[in-house]
Every structure is written in structure tokens, then in C-alpha cells.
C-alpha positions, 0 to 999 in steps of 0.5 A, a space after each residue: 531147269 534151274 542148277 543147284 548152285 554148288 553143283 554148278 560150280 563144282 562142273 565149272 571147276 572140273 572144267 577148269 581142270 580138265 581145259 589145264 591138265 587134259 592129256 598132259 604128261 607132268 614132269 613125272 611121266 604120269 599122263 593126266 586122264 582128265 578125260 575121266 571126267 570129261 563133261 563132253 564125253 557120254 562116259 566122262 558126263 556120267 561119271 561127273 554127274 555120279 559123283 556130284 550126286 553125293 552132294 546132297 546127302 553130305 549137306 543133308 547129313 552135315 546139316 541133319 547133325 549140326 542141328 541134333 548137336 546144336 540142341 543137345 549142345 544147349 542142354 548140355 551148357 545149361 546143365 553145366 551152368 546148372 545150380 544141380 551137381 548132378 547135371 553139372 557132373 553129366 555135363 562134364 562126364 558127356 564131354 570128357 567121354 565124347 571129346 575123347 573117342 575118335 569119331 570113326 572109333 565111335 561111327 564103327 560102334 554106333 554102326 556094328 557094335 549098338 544094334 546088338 545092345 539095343 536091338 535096333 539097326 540102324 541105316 547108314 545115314 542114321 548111324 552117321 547123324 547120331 555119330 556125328 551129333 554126339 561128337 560134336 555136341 560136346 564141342 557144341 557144349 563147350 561153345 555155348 556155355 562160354 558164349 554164356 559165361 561171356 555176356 554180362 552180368 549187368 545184362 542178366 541184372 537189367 532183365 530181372 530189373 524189367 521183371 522178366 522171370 528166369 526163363 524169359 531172361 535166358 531167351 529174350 536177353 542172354 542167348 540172343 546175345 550169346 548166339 552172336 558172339 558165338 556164331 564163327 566157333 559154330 561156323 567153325 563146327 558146321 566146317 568140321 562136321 561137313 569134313 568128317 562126314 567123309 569118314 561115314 564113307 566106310 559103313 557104306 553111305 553114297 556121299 561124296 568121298 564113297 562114290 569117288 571110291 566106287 568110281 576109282 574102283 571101275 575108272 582107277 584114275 585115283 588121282 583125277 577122280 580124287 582131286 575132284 573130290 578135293 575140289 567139291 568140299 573145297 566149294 563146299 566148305 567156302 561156301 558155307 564160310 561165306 554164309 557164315 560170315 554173311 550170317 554174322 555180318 547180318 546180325 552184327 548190323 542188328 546190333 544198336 
């Protein structure tokens, strides 16, 4: 059976720590209880294994909310960029408002405080997506209005030379541009999202950071099981770095 790339290497990293610290006492006193997490052992693999599943709903979610951020993101710099004071002004109010509330402040709210406005309740992991995207969002629509103020003037010139409508401008000229000038600040954000996924952790959502709280819970090794967790977003965060860059550099060579 083929394994998922990250949980592979997140086990060769364990590993590695388990064949450098297994057993030992540092300078400290403190005796190392990498056999916790031991792949060799039934208990060590099992824990292992509990704690490599929350990958995929920290994926699932980081990329679930980079997306819905991304669109309203675009709405967002367009309306700024608007010829329309009122959608200029909802612009500028969204991202003052949502820059300023700290994400946890705003996860509690969306989790506890608006099902009882709306009536509807919310799952963890919907809370999580709709916290994360409207924080990020008005990152998101601070980035893509820049990236559009920054192509030039000539370009936008060039296309209603050729007789393309406004519309088709925007599409066929100046976003293309604009996503390639823009795609490390948009890396940059899926980074940040995927960190601050961990704080969806207190309303309960089996991600990475909860399954190492339930697991120091039954195991109390707080330092193993936490520097393993260190270790998988530290894989996770390279190896969306790593394609970001591999993205950039894809649509750099695009570029005649």
C-alpha cells in the first residue's frame, strides 16, 4: 500500500529521535521516554499512528479555508479598487474589523456565541473553516488589491487596445499577472493558516495539536509527545514551502 508522503516522513523523523534520545538522561536528570512513541512496540506504534491521523483533517482544514479566504479575498480587493464608496467603505470596515479580533477570540465566537444568533450549530470543523477564512480573508484582500495596483497601467492600456471589455481585461490580463507577483505573500498565508489551524484544537477537532493533548493525557510524556508534534508541522510547513516555491518557479518560467 502506497504511504502518504508527509506521514512517512513525520514516522522517519520519529525515528530519528527515538534512535538519538531513546532511554537517555540529559544534563538534567530528566530520562527520555522516547519508547512512547516507539514504532517497534504495539503501544509506541499505536500511539504513533494516533497521532499521524490528525494530518489529514489539518490539511483538509488549512486547505478548506485558504480556499473560501482566497475567493472572498478577491471580492474584497475588487470592491476596494471599486469605483463605488459603498463597497469601498465595506472593504475597508471587513478588513479593519477582522484584522483586529484575534483568531481564538473569533473561533470561541463562531463556535459558542453564533449558533445562538443564527440558530444553526455549527461542527468543529465548519466553525474552524468559517474562523480561519474570515481572518484570513481580510489578509487575503490586502495582498490581492496590491498585486493589482502593482501591474502596469500600460497593460490595462494594452487590453482595451485589442478591444477586450473590462471583464475580460481583468481575467485574460491583469489577475494572470497579478497571481504571479503575489504567490509567495499567498504562500506565506497558507503557512499561516496551517499554523493557526492548531488553535481549532479547543473546541475540540481531532487535528494534530488535540490528539497530542489526548494522547499526553493518557501517556503524560508532555515533552516527547510535543516535540513530535513540533516535528510534523515543522514537515508540513517545508513541504508546503517547498511547493510554493516549485509553483512560483513553474509560473516564472511561463513568463516570456
Amino acid at each position: 500500500m502506497k504511504r502518504h508522503p508527509v506521514g512517512l516522513m513525520v514516522a522517519l523523523a520519529a525515528l530519528g529521535l527515538l534512535a538519538a534520545c531513546g532511554g537517555a538522561t540529559d544534563g538534567t536528570g530528566y530520562t527520555w521516554g522516547w519508547y512512547t512513541l516507539n514504532p517497534w512496540t504495539d503501544k509506541g506504534a499505536s500511539n504513533l499512528s494516533f497521532l499521524l491521523a490528525g494530518i489529514g483533517l489539518t490539511l483538509g482544514l488549512s486547505l478548506t479555508a485558504i480556499v473560501v479566504s482566497v475567493v472572498m479575498g478577491v471580492f474584497l480587493a475588487l470592491s476596494a479598487l471599486s469605483n463605488s464608496m459603498a463597497l469601498r467603505s465595506i472593504s475597508r470596515v471587513y478588513v479593519e474589523v477582522f484584522r483586529s479580533i484575534p483568531l481564538l477570540v473569533l473561533l470561541l465566537w463562531v463556535y459558542y456565541g453564533l449558533p445562538m444568533v443564527s440558530g444553526l450549530q455549527f461542527g468543529a470543523f465548519t466553525a474552524g473553516v468559517i474562523s480561519l477564512a474570515l481572518s484570513d480573508a481580510a489578509f487575503e484582500s490586502e495582498i490581492f488589491r496590491a498585486g493589482i495596483q502593482s501591474v502596469a497601467k500600460g497593460q490595462r492600456e494594452a487590453a482595451q487596445t485589442l478591444g477586450l471589455s473590462s471583464r475580460d481585461a481583468f481575467r485574460f490580463v491583469i489577475f494572470p499577472q497579478a497571481i504571479r507577483i503575489i504567490l509567495p505573500a499567498l504562500g506565506n498565508q497558507f503557512v499561516y493558516v496551517m499554523k493557526m489551524s492548531s488553535l481549532v484544537s479547543v473546541i475540540g477537532l481531532q487535528e494534530l495539536t488535540r490528539r497530542a493533548n489526548e494522547l499526553n493525557v493518557t501517556e503524560y510524556r508532555p515533552l516527547e509527545i510535543y516535540t513530535a508534534l513540533v516535528v510534523e508541522y515543522l514537515l508540513l510547513i517545508l513541504l508546503t514551502s517547498w511547493g510554493v516555491r516549485r509553483l512560483e518557479k513553474r509560473l516564472s518560467s511561463g513568463v516570456r
